[in-house]
N, CA, C and O atoms as a MOPAC input file, in Angstrom:
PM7 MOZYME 1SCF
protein

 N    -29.14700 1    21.49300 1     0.65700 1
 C    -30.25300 1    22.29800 1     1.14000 1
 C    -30.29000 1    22.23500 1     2.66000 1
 O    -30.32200 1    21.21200 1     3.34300 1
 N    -30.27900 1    23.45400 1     3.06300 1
 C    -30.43900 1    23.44500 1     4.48500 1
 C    -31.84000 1    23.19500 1     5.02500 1
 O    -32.78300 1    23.87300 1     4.61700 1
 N    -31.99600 1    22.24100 1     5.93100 1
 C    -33.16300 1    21.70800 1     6.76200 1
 C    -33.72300 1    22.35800 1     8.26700 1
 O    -32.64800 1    22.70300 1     8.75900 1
 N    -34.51600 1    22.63100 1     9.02300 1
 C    -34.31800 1    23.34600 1    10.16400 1
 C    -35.79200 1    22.66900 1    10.69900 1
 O    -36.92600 1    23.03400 1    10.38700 1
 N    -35.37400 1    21.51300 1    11.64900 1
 C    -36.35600 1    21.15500 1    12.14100 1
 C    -37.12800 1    21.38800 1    13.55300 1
 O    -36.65400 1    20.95500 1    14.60400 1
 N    -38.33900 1    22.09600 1    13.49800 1
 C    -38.64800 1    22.76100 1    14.56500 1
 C    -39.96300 1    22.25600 1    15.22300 1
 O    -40.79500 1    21.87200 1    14.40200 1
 N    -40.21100 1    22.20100 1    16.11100 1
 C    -41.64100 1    22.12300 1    17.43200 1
 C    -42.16700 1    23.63300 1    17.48900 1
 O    -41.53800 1    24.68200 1    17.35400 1
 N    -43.98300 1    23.32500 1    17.81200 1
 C    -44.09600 1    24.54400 1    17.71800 1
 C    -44.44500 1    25.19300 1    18.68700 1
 O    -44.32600 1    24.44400 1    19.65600 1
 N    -44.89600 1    26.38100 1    19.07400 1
 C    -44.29800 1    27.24900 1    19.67200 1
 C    -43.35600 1    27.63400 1    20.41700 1
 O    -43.41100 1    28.00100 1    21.59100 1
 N    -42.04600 1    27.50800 1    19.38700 1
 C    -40.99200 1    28.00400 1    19.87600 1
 C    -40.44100 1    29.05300 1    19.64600 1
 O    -40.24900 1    29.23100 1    18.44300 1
 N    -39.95500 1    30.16500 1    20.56200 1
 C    -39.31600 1    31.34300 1    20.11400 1
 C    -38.19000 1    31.06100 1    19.33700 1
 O    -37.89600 1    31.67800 1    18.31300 1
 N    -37.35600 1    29.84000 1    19.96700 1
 C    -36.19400 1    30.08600 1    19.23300 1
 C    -36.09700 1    29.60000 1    17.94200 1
 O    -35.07700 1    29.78800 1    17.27800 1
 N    -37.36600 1    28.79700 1    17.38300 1
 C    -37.22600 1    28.09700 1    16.17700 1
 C    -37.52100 1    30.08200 1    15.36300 1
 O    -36.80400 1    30.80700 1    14.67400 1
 N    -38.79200 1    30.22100 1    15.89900 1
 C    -39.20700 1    31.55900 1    15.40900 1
 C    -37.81200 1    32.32700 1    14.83400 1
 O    -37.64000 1    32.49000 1    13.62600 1
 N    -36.96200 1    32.71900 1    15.72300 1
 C    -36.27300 1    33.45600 1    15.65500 1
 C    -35.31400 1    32.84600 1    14.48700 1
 O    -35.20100 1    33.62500 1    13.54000 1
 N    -34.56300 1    31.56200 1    14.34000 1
 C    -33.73200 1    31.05200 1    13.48000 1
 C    -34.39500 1    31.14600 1    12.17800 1
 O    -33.55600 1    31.45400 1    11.33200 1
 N    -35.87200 1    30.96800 1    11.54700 1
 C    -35.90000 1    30.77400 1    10.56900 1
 C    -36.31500 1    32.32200 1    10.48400 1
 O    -36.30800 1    32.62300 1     9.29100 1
 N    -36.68200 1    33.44700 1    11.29400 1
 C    -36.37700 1    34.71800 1    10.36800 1
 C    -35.32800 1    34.86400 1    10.59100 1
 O    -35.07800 1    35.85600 1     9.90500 1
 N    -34.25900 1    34.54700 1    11.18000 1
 C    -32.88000 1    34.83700 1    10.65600 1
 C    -32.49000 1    34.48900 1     9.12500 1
 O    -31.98500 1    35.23400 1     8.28500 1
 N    -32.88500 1    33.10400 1     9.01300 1
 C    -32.47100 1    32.41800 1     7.89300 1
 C    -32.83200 1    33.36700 1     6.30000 1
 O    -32.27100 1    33.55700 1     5.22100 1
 N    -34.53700 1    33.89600 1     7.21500 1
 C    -34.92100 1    34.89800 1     5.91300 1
 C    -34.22900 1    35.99200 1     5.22100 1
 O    -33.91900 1    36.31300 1     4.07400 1
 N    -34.10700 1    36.49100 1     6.61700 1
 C    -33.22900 1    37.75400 1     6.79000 1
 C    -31.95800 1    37.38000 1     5.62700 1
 O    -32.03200 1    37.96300 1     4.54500 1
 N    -31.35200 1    36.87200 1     5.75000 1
 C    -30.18600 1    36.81700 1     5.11300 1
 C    -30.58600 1    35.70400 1     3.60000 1
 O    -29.78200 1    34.96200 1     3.03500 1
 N    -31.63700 1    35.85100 1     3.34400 1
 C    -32.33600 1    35.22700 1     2.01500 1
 C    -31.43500 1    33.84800 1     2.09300 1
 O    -30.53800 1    33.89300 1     1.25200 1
 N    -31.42900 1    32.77600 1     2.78100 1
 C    -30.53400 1    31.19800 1     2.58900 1
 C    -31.86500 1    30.68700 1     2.49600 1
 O    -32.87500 1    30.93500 1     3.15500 1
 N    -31.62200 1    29.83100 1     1.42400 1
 C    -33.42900 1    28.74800 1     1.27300 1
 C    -33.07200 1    27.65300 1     2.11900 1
 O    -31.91800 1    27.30100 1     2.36500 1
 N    -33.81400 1    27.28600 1     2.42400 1
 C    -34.09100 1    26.19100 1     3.63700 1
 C    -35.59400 1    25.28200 1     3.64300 1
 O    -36.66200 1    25.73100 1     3.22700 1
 N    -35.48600 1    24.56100 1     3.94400 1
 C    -36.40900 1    23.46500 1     4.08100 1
 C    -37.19400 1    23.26500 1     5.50100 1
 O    -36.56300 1    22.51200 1     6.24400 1
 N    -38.22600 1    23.67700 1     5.97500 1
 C    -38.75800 1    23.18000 1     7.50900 1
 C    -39.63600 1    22.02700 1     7.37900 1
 O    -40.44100 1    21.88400 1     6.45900 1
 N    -39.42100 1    21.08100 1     8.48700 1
 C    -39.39900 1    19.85500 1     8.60700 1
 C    -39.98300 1    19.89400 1    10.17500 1
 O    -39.09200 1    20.07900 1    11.00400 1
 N    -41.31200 1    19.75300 1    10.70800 1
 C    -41.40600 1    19.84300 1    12.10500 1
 C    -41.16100 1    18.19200 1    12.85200 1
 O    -41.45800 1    17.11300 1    12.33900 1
 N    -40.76200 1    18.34800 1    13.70300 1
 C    -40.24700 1    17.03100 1    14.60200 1
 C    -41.16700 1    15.98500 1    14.64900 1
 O    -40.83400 1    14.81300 1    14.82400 1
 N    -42.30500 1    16.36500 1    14.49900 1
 C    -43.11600 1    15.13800 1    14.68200 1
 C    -43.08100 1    14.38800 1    13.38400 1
 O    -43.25900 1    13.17500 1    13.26800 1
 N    -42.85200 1    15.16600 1    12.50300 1
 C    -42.31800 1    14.39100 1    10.85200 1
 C    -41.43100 1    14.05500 1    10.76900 1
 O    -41.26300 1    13.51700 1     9.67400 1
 N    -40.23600 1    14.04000 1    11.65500 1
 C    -38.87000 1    13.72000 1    11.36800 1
 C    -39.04100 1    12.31800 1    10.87700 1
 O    -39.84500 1    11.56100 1    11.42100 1
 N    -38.12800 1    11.86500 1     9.61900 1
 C    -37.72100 1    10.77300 1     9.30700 1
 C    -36.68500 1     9.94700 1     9.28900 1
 O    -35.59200 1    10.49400 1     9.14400 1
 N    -36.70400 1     8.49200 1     9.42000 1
 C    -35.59000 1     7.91600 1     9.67200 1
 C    -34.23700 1     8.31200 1     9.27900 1
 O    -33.55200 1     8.59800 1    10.26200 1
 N    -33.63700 1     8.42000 1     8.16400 1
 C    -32.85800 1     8.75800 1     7.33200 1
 C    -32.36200 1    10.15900 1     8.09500 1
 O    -31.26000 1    10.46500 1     8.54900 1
 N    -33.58600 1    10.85800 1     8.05200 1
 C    -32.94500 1    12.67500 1     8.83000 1
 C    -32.44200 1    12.33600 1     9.92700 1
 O    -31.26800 1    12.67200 1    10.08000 1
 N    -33.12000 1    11.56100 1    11.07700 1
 C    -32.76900 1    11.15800 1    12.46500 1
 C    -31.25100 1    10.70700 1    12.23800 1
 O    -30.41500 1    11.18500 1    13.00500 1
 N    -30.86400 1     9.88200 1    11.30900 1
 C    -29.41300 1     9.00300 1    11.06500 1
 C    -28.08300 1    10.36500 1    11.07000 1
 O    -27.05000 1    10.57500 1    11.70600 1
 N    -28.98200 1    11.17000 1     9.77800 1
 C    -28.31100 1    12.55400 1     9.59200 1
 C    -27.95400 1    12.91800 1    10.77300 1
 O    -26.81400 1    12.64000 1    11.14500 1
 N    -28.90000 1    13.66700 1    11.68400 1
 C    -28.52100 1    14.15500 1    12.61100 1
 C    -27.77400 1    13.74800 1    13.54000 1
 O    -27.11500 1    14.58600 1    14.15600 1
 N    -27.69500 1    12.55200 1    13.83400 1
 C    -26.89900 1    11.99300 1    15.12600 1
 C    -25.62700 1    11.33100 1    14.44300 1
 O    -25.00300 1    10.51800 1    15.12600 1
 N    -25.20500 1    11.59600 1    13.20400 1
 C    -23.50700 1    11.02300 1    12.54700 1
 C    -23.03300 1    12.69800 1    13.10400 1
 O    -22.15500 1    12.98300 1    13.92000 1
 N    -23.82900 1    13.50300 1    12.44400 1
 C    -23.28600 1    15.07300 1    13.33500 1
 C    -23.09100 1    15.37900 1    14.55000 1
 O    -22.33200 1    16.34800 1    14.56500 1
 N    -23.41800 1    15.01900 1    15.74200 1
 C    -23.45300 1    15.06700 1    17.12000 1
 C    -22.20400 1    15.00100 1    17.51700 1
 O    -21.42400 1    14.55000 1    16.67800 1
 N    -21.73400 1    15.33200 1    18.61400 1
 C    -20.60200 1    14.54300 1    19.47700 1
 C    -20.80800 1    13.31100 1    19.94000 1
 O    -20.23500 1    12.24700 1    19.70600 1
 N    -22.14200 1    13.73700 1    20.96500 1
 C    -22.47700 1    13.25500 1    21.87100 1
 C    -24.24600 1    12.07600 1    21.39100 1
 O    -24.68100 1    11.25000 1    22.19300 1
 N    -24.66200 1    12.23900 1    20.52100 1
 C    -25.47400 1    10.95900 1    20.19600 1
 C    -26.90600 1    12.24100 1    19.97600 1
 O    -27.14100 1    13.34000 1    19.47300 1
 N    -27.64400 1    10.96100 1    20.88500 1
 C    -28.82800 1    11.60000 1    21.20200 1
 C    -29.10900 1    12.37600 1    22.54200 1
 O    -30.17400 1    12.89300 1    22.87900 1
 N    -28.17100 1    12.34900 1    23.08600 1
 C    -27.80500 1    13.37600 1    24.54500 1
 C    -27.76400 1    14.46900 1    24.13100 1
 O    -28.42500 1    15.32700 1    24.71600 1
 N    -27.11900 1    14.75600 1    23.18700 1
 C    -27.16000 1    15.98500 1    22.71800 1
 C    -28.38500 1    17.34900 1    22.20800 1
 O    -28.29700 1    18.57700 1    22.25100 1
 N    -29.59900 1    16.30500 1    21.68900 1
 C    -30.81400 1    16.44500 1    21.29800 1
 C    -32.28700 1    16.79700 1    22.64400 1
 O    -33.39500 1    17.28100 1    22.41100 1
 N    -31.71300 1    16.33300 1    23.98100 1
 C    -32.84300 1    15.98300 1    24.48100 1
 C    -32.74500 1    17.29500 1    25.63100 1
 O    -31.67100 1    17.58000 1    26.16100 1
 N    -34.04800 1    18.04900 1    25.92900 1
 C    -33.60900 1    19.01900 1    26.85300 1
 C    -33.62000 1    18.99300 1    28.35600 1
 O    -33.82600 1    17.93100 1    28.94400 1
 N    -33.40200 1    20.14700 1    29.02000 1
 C    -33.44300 1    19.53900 1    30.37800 1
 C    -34.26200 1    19.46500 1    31.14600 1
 O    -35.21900 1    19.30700 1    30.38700 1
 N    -34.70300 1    19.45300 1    32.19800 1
 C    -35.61000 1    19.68600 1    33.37000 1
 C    -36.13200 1    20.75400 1    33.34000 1
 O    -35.93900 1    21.63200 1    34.18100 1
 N    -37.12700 1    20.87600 1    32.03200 1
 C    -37.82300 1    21.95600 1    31.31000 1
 C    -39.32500 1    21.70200 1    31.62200 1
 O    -39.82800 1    20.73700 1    32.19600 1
 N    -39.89200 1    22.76500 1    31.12300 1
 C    -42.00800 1    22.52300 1    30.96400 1
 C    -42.43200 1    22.22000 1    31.63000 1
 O    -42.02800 1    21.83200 1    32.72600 1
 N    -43.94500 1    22.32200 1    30.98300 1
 C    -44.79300 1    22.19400 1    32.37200 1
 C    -45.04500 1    20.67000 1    32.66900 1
 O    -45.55300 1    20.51400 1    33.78000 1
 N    -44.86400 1    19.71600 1    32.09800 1
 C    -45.03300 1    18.08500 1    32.68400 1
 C    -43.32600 1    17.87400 1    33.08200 1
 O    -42.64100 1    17.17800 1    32.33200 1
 N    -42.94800 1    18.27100 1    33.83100 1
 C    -41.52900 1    17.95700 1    34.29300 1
 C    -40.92000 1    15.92200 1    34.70300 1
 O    -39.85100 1    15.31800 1    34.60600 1
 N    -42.08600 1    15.62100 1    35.07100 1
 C    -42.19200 1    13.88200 1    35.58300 1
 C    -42.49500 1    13.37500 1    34.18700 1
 O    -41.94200 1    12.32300 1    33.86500 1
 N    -43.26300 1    13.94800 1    33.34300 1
 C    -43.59500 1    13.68300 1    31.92000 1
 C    -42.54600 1    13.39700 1    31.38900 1
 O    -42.31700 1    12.22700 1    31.08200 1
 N    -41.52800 1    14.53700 1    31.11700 1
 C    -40.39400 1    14.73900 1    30.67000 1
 C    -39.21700 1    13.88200 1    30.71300 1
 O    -38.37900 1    13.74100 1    29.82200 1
 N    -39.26000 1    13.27900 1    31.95900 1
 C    -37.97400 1    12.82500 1    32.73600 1
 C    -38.42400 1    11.15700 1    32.18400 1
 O    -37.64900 1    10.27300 1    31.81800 1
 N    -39.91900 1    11.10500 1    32.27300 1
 C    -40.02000 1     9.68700 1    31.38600 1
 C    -40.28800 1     9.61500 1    30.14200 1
 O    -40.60900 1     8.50400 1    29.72000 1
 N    -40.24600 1    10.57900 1    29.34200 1
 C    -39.43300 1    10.21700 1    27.98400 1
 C    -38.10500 1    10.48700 1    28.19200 1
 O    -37.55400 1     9.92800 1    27.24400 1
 N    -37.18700 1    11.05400 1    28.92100 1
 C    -36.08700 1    11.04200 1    28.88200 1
 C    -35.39100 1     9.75400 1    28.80200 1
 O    -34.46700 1     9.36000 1    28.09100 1
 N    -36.31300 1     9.03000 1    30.02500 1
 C    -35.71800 1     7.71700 1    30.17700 1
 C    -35.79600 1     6.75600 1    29.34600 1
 O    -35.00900 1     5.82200 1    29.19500 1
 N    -36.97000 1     7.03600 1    28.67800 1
 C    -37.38600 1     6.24800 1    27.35400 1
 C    -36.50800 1     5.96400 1    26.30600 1
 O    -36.27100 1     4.95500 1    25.64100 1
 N    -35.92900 1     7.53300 1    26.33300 1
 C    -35.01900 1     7.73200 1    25.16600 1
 C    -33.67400 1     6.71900 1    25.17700 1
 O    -33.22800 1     6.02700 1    24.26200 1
 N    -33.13900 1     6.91300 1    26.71800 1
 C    -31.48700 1     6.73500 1    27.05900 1
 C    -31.95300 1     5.22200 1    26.61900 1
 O    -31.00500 1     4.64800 1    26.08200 1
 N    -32.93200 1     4.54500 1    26.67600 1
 C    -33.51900 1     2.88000 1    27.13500 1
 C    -33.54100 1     2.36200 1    25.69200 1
 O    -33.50300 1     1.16700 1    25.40100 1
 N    -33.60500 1     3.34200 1    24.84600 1
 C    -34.61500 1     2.59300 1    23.09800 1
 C    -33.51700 1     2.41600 1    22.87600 1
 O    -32.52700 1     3.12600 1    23.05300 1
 N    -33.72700 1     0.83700 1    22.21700 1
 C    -33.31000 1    -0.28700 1    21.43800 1
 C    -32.81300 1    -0.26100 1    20.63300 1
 O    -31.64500 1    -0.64800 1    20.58500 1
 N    -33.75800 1     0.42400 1    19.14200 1
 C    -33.35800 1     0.88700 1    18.02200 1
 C    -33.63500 1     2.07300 1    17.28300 1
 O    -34.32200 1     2.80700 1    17.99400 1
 N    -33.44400 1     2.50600 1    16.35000 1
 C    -34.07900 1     4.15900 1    15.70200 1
 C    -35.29000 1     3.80200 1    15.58000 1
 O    -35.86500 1     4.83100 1    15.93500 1
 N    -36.25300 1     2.91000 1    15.27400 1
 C    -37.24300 1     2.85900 1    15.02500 1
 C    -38.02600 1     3.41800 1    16.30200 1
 O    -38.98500 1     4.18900 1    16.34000 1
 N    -37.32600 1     2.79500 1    17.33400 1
 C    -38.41600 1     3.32600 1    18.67800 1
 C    -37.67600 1     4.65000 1    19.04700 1
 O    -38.36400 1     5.33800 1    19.80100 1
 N    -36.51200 1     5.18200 1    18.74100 1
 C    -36.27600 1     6.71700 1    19.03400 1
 C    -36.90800 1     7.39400 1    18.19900 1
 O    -37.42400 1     8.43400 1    18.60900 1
 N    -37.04700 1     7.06600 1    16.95000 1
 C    -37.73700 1     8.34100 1    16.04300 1
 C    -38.76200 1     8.03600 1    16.31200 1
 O    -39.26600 1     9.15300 1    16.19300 1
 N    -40.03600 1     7.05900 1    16.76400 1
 C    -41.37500 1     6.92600 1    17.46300 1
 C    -41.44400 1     8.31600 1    18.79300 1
 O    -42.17700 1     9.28100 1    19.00900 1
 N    -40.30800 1     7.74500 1    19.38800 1
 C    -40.51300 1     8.81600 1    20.43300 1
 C    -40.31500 1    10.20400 1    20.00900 1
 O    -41.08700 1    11.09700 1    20.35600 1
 N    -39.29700 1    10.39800 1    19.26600 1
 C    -39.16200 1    11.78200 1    19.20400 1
 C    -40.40500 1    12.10000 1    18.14800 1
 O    -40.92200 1    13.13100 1    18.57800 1
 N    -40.86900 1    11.81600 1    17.36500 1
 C    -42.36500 1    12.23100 1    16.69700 1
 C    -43.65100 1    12.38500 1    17.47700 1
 O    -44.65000 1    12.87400 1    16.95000 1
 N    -43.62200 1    11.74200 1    19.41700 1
 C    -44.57200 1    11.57500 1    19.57500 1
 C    -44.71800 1    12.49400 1    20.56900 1
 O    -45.72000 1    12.97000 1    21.10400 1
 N    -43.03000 1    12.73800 1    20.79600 1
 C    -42.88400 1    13.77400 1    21.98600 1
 C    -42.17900 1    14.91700 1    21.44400 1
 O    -41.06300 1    14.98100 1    21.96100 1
 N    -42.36900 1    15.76600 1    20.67800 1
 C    -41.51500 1    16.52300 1    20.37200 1
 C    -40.66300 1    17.95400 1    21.37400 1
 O    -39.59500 1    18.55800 1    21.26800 1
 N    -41.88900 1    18.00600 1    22.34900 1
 C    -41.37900 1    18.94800 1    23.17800 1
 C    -40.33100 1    18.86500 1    23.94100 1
 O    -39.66500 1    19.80800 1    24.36700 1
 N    -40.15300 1    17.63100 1    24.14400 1
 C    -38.68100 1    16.97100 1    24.97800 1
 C    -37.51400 1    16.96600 1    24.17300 1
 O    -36.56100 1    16.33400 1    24.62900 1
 N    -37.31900 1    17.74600 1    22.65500 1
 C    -36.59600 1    18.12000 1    22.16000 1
 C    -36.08100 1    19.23800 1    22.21400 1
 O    -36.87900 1    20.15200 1    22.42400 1
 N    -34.52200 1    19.63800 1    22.04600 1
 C    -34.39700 1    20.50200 1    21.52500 1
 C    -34.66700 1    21.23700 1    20.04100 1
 O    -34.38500 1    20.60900 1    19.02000 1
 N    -35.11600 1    22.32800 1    19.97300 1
 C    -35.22600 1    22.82300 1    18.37700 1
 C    -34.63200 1    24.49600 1    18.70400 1
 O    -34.26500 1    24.97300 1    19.77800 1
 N    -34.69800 1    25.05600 1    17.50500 1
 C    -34.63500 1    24.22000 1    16.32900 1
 C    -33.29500 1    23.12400 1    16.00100 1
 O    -32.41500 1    22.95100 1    16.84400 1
 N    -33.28900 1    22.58000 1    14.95600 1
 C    -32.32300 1    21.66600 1    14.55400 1
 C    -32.04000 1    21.90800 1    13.24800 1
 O    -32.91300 1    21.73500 1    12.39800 1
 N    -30.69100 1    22.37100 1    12.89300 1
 C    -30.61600 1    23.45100 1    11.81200 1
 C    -29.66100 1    22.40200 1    11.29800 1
 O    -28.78400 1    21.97800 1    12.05100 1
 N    -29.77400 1    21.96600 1    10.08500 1
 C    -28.63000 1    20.82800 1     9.68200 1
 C    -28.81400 1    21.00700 1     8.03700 1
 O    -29.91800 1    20.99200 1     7.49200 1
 N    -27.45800 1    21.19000 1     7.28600 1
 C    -27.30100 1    20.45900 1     6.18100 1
 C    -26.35800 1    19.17800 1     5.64100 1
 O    -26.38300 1    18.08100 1     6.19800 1
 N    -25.73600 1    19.40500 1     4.77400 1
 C    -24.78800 1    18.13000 1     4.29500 1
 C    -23.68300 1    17.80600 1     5.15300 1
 O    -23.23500 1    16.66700 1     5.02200 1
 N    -23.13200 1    18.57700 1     6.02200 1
 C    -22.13400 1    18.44800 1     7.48300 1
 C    -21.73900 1    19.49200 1     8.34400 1
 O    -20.60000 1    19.72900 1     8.74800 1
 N    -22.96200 1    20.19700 1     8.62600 1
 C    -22.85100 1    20.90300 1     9.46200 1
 C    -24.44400 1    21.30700 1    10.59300 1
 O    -25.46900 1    21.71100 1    10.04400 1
 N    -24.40300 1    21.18300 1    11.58600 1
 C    -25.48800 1    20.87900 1    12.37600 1
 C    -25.71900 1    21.88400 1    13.89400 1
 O    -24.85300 1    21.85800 1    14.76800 1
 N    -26.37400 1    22.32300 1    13.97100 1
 C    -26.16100 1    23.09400 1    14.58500 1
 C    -28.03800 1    23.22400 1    15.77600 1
 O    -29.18200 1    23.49900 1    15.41500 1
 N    -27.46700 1    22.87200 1    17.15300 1
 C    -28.80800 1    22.64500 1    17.53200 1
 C    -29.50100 1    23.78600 1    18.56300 1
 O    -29.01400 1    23.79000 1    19.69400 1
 N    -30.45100 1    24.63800 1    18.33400 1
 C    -31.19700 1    25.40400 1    19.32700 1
 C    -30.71700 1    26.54900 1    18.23800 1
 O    -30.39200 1    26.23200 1    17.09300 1
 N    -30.70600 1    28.05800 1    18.76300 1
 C    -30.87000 1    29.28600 1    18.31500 1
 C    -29.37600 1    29.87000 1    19.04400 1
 O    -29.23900 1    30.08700 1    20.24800 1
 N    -28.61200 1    30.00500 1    18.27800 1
 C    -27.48300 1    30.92600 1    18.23800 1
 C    -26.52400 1    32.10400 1    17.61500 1
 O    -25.34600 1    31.86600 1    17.34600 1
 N    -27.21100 1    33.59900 1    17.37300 1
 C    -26.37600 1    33.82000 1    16.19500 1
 C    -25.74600 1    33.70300 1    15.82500 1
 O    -25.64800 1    33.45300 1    14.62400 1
 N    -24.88800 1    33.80300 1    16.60600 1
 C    -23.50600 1    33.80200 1    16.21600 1
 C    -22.81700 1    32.16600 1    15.28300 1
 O    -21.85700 1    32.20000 1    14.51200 1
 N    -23.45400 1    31.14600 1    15.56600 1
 C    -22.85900 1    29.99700 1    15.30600 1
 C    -24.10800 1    29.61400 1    14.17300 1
 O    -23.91600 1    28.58200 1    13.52900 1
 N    -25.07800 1    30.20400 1    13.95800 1
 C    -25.76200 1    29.88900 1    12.73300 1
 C    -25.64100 1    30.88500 1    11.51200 1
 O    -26.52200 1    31.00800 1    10.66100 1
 N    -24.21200 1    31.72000 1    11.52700 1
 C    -23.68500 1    32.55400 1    10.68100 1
 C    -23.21300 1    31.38400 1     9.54100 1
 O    -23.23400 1    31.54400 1     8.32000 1
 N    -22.80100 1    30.22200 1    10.23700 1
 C    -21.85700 1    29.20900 1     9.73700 1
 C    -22.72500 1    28.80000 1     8.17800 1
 O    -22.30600 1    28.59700 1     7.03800 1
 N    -23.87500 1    28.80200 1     8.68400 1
 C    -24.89300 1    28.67000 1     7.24400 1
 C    -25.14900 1    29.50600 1     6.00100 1
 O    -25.84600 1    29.39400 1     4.99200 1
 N    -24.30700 1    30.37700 1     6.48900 1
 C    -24.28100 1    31.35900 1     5.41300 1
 C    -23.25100 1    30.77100 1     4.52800 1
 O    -22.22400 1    30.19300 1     4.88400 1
 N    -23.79100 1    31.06900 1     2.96200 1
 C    -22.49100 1    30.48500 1     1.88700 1
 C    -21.52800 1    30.97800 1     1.81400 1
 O    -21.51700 1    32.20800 1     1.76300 1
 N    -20.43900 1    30.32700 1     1.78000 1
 C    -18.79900 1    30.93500 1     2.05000 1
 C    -18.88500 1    31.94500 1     0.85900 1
 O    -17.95200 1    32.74700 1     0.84600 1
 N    -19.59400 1    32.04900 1     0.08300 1
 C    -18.98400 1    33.49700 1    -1.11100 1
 C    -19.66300 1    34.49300 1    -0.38100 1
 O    -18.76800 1    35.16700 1     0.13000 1
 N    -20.72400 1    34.94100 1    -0.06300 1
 C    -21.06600 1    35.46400 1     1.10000 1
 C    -20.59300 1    36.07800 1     1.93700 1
 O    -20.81500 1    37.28900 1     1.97400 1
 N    -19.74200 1    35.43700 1     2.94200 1
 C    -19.43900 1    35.47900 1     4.03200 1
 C    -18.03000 1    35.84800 1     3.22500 1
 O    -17.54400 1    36.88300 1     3.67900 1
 N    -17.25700 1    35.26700 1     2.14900 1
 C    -16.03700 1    36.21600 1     1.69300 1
 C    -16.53000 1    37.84900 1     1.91800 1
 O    -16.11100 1    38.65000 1     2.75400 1
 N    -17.54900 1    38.03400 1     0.88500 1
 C    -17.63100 1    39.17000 1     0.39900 1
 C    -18.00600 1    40.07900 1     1.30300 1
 O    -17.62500 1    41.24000 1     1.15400 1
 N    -18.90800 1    39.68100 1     2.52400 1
 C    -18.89200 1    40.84700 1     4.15000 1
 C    -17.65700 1    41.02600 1     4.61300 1
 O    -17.19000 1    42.07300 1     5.06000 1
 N    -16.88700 1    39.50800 1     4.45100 1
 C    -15.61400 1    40.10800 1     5.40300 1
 C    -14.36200 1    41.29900 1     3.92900 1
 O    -13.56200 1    42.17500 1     4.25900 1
 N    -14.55200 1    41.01800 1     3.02900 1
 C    -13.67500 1    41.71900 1     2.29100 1
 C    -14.43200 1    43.33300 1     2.34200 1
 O    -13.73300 1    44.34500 1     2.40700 1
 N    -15.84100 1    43.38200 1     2.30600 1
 C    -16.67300 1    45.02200 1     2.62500 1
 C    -16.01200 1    45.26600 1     4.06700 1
 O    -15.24600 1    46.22800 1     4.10700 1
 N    -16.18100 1    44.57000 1     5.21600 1
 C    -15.97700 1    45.15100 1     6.56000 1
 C    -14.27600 1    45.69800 1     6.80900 1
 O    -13.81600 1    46.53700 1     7.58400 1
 N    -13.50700 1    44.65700 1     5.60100 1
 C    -11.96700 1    44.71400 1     5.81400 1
 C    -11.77800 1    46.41000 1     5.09300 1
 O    -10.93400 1    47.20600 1     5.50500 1
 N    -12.52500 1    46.63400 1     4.23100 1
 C    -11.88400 1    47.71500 1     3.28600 1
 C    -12.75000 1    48.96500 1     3.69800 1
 O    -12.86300 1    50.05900 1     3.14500 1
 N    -13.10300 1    48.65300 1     4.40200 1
 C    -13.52100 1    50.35300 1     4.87800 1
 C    -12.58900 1    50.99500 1     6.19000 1
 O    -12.79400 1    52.14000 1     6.59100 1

C-alpha cells in the first residue's frame, strides 16, 4: 500500500494526492506530525543520503527557526529524538513523502511519481500509445 506523508498546507502534497486520485492508485495519508517510528526507519533505508535528504532549505517565514531545527536534526542521537522532532516540526520537512514497499519518492514530481503506477498499467498505456 502506498503511503504519502504530508504537512499541511501544502500545494505540493495537494497536488500529489490528486494525482494519485486521478489515476485511481489507493493510498494511505499519514500527516508528519503522526509519523511513526517504524515509517521513519522505512523511509530513511530508502534514501541515499539519510535524513539530509528529508529536510528543506532556507525556506519560510521563521528562517532562524528553521536553521535550529535543522541543527537539531544533523545533532539527534537517536530516532527517538528525530521522529520527536520531525512530529513537532513538520514544516522543516519536505512533503509530500510518497513511499511504498521500495520505492520512495520525496516532494511533487510528475514525472517520477508515474513510478507508482502498477506495472500492468503502465504495460497497457505504453502498448495503447505504441499501437496507434
Amino acid at each position: 500500500m502506498i503511503k504519502v506523508f504530508v504537512k499541511s498546507g501544502s500545494g505540493s502534497c495537494r497536488s500529489a494526492l490528486k494525482w494519485l486520485k486521478a489515476y485511481k492508485i489507493p493510498f494511505e495519508t499519514v500527516h508528519l506530525k503522526d509519523l511513526k517510528m517504524k515509517e521513519l526507519v522505512h523511509i530513511l533505508s530508502l534514501t541515499d543520503e539519510g535524513v539530509t535528504q528529508l529536510k528543506t532549505q532556507n525556506r519560510g517565514t521563521n528562517t532562524a527557526n528553521s536553521h535550529y531545527i535543522r541543527t537539531l536534526v544533523d545533532e539527534s542521537e537517536s530516532f527517538d529524538e528525530l521522529l520527536d522532532i520531525i512530529n513537532e516540526n513538520p514544516e522543516c520537512f519536505k512533503a509530500p513523502i510518497i513511499t511504498d514497499n521500495n520505492k520512495l519518492l520525496i516532494g511533487y514530481n510528475e514525472d517520477e511519481i508515474r513510478a507508482f503506477i502498477p506495472r500492468m498499467t503502465r504495460d497497457v498505456q505504453w502498448q495503447t500509445l505504441t499501437a496507434q
